[in-house]
N, C-alpha and C positions, 0 to 999 in steps of 0.2 A: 504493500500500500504506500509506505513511504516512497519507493523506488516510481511508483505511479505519480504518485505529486509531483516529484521532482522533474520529472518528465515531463509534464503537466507545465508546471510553472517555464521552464527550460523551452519549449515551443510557443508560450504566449511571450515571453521576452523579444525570441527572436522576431514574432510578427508584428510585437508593435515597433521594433525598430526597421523594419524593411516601409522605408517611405512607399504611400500608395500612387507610384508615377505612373499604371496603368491610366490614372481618372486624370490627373493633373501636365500629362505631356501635352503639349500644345499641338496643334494637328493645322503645321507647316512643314513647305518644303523645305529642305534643309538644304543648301548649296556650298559648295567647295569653291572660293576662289581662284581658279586656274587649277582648277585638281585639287586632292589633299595633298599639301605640298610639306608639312611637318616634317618628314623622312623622304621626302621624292623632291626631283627638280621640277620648277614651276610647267605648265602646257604640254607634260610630256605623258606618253600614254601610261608611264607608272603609276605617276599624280592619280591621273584618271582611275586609275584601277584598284589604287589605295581608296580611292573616293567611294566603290562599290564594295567592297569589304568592308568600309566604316558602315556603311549604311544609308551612306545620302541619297536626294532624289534627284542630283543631279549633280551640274559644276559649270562654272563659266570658265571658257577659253579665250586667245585671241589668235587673230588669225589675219596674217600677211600673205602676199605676191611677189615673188621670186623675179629677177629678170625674164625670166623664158616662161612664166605665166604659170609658174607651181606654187598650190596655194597649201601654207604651210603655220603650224602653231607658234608663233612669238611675239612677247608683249613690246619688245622697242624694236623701235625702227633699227638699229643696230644688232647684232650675235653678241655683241662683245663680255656682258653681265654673264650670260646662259651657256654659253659653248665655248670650247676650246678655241675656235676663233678670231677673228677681228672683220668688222664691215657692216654694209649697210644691206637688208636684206634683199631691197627692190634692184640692187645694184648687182648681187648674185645669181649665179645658175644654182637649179637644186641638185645638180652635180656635188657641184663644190661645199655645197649645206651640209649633203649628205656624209661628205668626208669627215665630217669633225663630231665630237662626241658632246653632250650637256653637259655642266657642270654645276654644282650642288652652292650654294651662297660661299660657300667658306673657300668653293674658287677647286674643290678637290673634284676629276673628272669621272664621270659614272660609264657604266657603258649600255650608256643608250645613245641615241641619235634622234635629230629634231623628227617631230610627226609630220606625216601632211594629212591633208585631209580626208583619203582614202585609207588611213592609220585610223580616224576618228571613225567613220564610216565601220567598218573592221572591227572598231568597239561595240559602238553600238547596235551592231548586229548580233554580240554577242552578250549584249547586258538589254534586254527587250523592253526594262522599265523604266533606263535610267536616262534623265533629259540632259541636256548639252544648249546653253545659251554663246550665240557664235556673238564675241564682240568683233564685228569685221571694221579692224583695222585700216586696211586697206586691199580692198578685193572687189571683184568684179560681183558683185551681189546675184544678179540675174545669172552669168553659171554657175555662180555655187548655190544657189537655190535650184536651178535643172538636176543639179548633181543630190540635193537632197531628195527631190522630186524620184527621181530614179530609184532611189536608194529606198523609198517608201519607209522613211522616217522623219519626214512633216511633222507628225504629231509627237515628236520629241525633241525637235530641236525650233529655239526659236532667236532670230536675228535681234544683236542690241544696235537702236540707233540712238547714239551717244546726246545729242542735241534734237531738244521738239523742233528747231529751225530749219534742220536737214529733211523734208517734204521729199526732196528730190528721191531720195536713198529709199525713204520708207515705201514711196509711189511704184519705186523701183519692184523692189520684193514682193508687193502685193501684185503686181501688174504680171507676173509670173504665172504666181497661183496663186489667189485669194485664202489658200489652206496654207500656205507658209506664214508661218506667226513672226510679229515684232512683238518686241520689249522698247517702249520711249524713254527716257531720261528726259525728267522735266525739271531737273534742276532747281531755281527759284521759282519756275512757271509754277509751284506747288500753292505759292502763296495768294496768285489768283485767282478770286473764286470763277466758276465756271470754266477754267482750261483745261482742266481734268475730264471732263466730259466732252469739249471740244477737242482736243487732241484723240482721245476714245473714238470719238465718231468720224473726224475729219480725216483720221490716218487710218481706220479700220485697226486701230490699236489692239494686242489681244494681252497689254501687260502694262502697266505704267511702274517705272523704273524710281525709286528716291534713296540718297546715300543721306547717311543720319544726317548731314550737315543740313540739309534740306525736309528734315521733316516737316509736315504741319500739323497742329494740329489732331487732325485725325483722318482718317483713308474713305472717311465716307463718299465719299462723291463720288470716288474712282470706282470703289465698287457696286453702288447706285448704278454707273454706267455700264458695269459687267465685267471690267480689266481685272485683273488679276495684279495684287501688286506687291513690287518686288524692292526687297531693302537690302541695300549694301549697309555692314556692321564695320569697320575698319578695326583694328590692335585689337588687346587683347584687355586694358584696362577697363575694369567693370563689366566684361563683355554680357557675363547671366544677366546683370540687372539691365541691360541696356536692351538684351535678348528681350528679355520679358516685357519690358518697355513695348516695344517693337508689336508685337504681340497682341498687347493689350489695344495697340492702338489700330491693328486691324491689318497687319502685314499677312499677304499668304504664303510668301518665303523669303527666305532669311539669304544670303549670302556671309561666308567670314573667310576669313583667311584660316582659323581653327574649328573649325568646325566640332571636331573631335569634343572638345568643351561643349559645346550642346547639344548632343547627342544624347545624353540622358534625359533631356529638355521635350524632345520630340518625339513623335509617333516614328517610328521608323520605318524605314520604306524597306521596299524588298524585290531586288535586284538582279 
């Protein structure tokens, strides 16, 4: 009997200390900054791939144009930060890309080689849930949207345009196919009323885009209008509370650079 008590007591201890984050994870996407980049080199298919073993529902990349028209993963105009390298990427053949290896911040070389975008394609055919936000850089929009088109994963990948004033870019992607998705970046436009719903209708928006610097407020409008809307979190200082913030205030996914820290935070996807 005693041996039963003790039992007893020894299994309610441990239940009330297991927090109930089944009822309390917030039910967003959760996004990777250029990949989970923690232990991987930033836009490289490892990033990616670490990002699907965390459990996210997604990651943003970027995405540049080679001299000879190959469209390939890197966030500066230049190699020089990420690869073995030196140069400027528009200025290169994917030849010459191809020959160098990534390198990890502290500058130590990995043996991977930069992606392109039939790399990314190649993922996501083999991760069927996991979405992929292209910040195109600099690229031909119209064939890399045929190129998604082909690939019959539209409904996972959606184009960021960086500025609500780029009309041109966003006219571009839709005028393709109407099922290729944007993400807008509205910057300070957040703080006027009614643009949120103008930029939703005008650009057939399917996401509107606010980095914390830009918040307002609150998201009602955007999602009044049907967008889905998307927050960049920057560092790492206060990131849960700021998480939660986020949240509260009506965000449907999250971007960070760690992701890894909120992942107990969220519902987890599955991959």
């Amino acid at each position: 009997m005693r041996q039963t008590l003790l039992t007893l007591a020894v299994l309610l201890t441990l239940s009330l200390s297991i927090p109930a984050q089944d009822v309390s994870r917030a039910d967003v996407k959760l996004i990777g900054h250029r990949g989970f980049t923690r232990d991987a080199v930033e836009n490289s298919l490892s990033a990616l791939e670490a990002a699907v073993r965390l459990g996210l529902a997604g990651s943003e990349i970027d995405l540049r144009t080679t001299r000879d028209g190959h469209v390939v993963l890197m966030h500066d105009e230049t190699i020089d930060r990420t690869t073995t390298g030196s140069g400027v990427v528009e200025a290169m053949t994917y030849s010459e890309l191809a020959g160098l290896r990534l390198e990890m911040p502290d500058g130590k070389p990995v043996n991977e080689r930069v992606p392109d975008l039939d790399g990314v394609v190649a993922f996501l055919e083999r991760h069927p849930r996991f979405e992929v936000a292209f910040d195109a850089k600099s690229i031909d929009v119209r064939t890399v949207g045929r190129r998604v088109l082909d690939a019959k994963v539209q409904d996972r990948v959606i184009f960021f345009i960086a500025d609500p004033q780029d009309v041109e870019r966003a006219q571009a992607i839709k005028s393709v196919d109407p099922r290729l998705r944007i993400s807008v970046n509205l910057l300070t436009w957040w703080k006027i009323e009614g643009l949120a719903t103008f930029v939703r209708r005008s650009l057939h928006a399917d996401a509107l885009f606010s980095s914390e610097y830009f918040f307002p407020r609150r998201f009602d409008e955007a999602k009044a209008a049907g967008a889905e809307v998307q927050v960049f979190l920057p560092g790492t200082v206060n990131l849960i509370d700021r998480f939660r913030r986020a949240v509260e205030m009506g965000a449907d996914a999250v971007s960070s650079d760690r992701p890894d820290l909120l992942v107990p935070l969220v519902r987890r996807s599955t991959n």
